[in-house]
GURO-384996 format. One line per field, with one value per residue (C-alpha): residue number from 0; z, x, y. Coordinates in steps of 0.02 Angstrom, whole numbers. Layout:
! GURO-384996
resi	c(NUM / ...)
Z	c(Z / ...)
X	c(X / ...)
Y	c(Y / ...)
END
This chain:
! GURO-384996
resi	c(0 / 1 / 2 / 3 / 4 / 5 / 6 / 7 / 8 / 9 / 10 / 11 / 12 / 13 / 14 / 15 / 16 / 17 / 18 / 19 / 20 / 21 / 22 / 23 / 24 / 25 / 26 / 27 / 28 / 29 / 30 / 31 / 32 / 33 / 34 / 35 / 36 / 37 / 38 / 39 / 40 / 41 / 42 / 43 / 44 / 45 / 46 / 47 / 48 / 49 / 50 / 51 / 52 / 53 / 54 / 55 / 56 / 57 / 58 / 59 / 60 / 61 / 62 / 63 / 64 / 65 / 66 / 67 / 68 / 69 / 70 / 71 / 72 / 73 / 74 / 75 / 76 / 77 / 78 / 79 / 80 / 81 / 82 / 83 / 84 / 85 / 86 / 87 / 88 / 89 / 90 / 91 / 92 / 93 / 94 / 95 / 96 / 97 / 98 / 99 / 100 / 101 / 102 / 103 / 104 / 105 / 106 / 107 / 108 / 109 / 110 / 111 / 112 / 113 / 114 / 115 / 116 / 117 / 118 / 119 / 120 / 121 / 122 / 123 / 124 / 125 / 126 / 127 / 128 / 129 / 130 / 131 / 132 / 133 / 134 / 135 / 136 / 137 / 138 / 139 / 140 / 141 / 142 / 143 / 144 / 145 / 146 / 147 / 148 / 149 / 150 / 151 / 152 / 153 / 154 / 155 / 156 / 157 / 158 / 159 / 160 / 161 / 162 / 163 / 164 / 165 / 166 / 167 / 168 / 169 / 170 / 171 / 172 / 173 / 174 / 175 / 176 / 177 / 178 / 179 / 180 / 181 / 182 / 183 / 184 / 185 / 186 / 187 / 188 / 189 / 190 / 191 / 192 / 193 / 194 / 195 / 196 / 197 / 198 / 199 / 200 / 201 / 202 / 203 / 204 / 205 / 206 / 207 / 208 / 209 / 210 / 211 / 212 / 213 / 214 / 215 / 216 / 217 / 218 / 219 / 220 / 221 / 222 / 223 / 224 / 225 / 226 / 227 / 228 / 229 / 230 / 231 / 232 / 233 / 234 / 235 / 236 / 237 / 238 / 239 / 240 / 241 / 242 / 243 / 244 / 245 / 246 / 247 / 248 / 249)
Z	c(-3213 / -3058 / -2956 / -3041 / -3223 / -3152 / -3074 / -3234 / -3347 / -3219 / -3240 / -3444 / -3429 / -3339 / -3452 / -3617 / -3542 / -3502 / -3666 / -3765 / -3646 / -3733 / -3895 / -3837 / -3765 / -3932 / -4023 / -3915 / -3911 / -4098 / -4139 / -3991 / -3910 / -4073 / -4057 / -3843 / -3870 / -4008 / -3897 / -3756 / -3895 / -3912 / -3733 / -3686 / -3824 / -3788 / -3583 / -3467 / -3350 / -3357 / -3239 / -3175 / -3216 / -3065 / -3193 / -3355 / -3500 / -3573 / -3409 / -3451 / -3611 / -3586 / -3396 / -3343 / -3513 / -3498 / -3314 / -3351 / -3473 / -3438 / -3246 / -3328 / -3450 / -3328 / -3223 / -3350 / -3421 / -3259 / -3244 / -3428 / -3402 / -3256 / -3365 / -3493 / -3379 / -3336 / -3511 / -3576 / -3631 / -3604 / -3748 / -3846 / -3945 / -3964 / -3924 / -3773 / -3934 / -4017 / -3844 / -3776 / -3953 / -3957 / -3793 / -3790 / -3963 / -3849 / -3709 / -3837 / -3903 / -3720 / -3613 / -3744 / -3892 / -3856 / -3723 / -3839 / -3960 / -3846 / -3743 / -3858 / -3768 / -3766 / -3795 / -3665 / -3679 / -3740 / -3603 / -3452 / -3299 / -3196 / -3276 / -3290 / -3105 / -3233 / -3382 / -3295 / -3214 / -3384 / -3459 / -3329 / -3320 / -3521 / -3483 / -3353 / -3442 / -3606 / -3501 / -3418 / -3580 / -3662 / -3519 / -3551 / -3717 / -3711 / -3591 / -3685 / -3851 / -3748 / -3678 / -3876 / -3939 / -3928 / -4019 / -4139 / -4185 / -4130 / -4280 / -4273 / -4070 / -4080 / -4232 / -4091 / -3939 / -4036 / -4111 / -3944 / -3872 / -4029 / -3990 / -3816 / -3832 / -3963 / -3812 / -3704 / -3848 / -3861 / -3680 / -3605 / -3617 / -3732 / -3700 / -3820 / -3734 / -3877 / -3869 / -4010 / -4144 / -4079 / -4242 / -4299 / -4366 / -4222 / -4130 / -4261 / -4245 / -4065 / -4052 / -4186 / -4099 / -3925 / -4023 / -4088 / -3940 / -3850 / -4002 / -4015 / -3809 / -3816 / -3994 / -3941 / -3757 / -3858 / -3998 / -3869 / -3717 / -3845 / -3904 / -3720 / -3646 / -3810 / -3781 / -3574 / -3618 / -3766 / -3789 / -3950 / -3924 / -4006 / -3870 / -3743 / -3763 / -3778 / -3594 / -3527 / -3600 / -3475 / -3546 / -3476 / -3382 / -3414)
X	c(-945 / -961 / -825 / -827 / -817 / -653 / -609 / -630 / -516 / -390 / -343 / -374 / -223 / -128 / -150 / -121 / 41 / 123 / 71 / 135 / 273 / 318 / 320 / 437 / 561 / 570 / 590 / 720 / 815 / 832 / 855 / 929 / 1037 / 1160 / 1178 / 1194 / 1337 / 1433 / 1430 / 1489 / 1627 / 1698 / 1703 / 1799 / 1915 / 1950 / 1946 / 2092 / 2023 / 1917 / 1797 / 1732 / 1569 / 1455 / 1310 / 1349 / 1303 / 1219 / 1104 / 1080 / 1024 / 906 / 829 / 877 / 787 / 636 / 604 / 613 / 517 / 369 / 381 / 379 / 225 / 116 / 131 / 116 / -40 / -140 / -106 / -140 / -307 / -355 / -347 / -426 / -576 / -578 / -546 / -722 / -856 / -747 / -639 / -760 / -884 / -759 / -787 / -683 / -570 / -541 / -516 / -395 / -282 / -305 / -241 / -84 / -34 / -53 / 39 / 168 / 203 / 188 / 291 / 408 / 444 / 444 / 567 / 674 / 678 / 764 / 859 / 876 / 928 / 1098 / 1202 / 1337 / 1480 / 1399 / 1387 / 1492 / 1480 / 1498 / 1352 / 1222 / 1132 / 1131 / 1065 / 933 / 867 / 855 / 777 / 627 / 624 / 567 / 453 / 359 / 352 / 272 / 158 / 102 / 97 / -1 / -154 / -131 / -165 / -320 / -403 / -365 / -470 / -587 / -617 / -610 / -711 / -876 / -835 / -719 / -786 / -698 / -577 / -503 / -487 / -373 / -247 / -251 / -221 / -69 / 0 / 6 / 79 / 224 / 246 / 305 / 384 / 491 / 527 / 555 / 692 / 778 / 779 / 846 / 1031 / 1113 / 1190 / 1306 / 1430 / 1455 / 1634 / 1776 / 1761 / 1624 / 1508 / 1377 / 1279 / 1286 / 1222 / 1078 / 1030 / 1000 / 915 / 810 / 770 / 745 / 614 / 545 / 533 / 413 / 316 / 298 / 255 / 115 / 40 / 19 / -60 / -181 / -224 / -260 / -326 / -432 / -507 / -516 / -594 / -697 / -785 / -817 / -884 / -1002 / -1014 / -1099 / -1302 / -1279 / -1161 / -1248 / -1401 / -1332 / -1234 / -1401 / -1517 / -1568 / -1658 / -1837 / -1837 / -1992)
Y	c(-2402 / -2504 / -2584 / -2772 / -2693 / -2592 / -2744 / -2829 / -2686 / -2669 / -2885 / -2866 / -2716 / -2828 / -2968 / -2855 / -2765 / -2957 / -3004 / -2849 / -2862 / -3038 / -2944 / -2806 / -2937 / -3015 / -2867 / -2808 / -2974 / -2995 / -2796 / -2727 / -2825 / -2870 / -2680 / -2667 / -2824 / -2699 / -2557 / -2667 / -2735 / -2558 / -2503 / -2645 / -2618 / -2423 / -2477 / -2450 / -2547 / -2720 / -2749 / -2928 / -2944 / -2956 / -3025 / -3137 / -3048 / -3194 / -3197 / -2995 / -3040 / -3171 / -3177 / -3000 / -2898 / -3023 / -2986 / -2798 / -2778 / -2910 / -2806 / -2662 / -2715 / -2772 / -2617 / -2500 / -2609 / -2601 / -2443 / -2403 / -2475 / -2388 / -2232 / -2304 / -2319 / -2148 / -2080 / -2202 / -2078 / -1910 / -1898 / -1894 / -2051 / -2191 / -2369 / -2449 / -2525 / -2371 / -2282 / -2386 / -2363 / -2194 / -2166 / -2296 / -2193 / -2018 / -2117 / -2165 / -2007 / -1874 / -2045 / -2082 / -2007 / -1822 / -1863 / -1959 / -1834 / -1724 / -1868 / -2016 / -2179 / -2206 / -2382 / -2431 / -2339 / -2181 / -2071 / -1977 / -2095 / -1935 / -1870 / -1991 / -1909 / -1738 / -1838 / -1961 / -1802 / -1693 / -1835 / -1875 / -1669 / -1676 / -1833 / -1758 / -1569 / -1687 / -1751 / -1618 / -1504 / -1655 / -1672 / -1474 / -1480 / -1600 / -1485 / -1338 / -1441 / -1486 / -1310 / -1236 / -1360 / -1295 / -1141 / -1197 / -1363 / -1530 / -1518 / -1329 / -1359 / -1500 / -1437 / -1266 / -1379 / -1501 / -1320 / -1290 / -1418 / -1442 / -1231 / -1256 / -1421 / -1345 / -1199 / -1338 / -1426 / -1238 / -1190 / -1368 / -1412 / -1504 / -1683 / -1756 / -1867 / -1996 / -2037 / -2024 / -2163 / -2236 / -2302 / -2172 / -2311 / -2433 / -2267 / -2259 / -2436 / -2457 / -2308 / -2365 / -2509 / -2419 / -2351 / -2483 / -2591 / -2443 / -2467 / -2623 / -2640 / -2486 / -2535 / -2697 / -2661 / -2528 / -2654 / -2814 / -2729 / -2607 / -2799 / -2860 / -2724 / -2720 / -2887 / -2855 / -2672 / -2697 / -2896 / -2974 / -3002 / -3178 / -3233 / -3116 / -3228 / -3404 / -3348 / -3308 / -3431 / -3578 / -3722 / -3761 / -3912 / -4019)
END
């Protein structure tokens, strides 16, 4: 793959992580931020003190989440696709489309949701203020460990593979990887700093949507940069020949 075809992926990622990044700020605006304006609601209401707001929360809402996350899609998208390029042709006979959805559903699950499972996201008032060094630290701690474990467990296929068959290696590598994650779940500490009286459901319903907004962001990059990097990789002969056809002149 030469340097313009890189080139070429890297600005597609980019493209696909702003425009999934659209997606995930709707999402989150409609599901979770009904739910981030409750939990605000009850913290003021069980508050000693009342502090001035430095930032509006309508400006929080609006300007502040889509900067975030459209920053934070665009990053992760070039990025994304710079992986992409190196996974092409080694995990195993996919096209650049299937490729690129296989690996933001990986991404989804080693980045995000094993982490969450052990560390869900947390509304505002939910959560020591003393703590949250301890907590942000845990939680990166299980994101990196997932990671790690997950780039572990591909190797570990790949290395089985050719005496097991492609099948038996990769229900040995995910065992695996579920076998010390689960390790991982038992062995780091618990954190459960939800405060008296605060709504179990309100809980349940923004960290449904946390979920759903990661979903949303990295099934969408997969599913339009898989399409994007589909047509640059292997484009159609019909429009292949009508780019290079040049009429005779006479």
């Amino acid at each position: 793959m030469n340097s313009a075809t890189v080139r070429g992926l890297l600005v597609r990622g980019m493209l696909a992580g702003l425009a999934a990044g659209v997606l995930a700020v709707i999402v989150a605006y409609f599901l979770g931020e009904p739910s981030v304006d409750k939990a605000i609601g009850f913290e003021d209401a069980h508050a000693h003190e009342h502090e001035t707001e430095v930032v509006s929360r309508s400006l929080q809402s609006t300007a502040g989440l889509a900067t975030g996350v459209l920053v934070y899609g665009v990053a992760f998208g070039g990025i994304a696709a710079l992986v992409c390029c190196f996974a092409l042709g080694r995990v195993g006979r996919f096209s650049p489309r299937a490729t690129a959805l296989l690996l933001s559903g990986c991404a989804l699950l080693a980045v995000y949701v094993v982490p969450f499972l052990k560390y869900p996201a947390n509304p505002p008032s939910v959560g020591d203020s003393d703590t949250i060094g301890r907590r942000t630290a845990l939680y990166f701690l299980m994101m990196l460990l997932s990671v790690l474990l997950a780039l572990a467990a591909t190797l570990l296929g790949r290395r089985l593979a050719p005496r097991l068959g492609t099948w038996y290696a990769t229900v040995v590598a995910v065992a695996a990887f579920a076998v010390v994650i689960g390790l991982a779940y038992a062995l780091l500490p618990v954190v459960d700093e939800v405060p008296s009286g605060f709504p179990a459901a309100l809980l349940w319903r923004f960290r449904l949507s946390a979920l759903a907004v990661q979903a949303v962001l990295w099934g969408g990059f997969g599913l339009l940069f898989g399409e994007l990097a589909e047509r640059l990789l292997n484009p159609k002969p019909g429009a292949t020949a009508s780019a290079e056809a040049v009429p005779a002149a006479h």
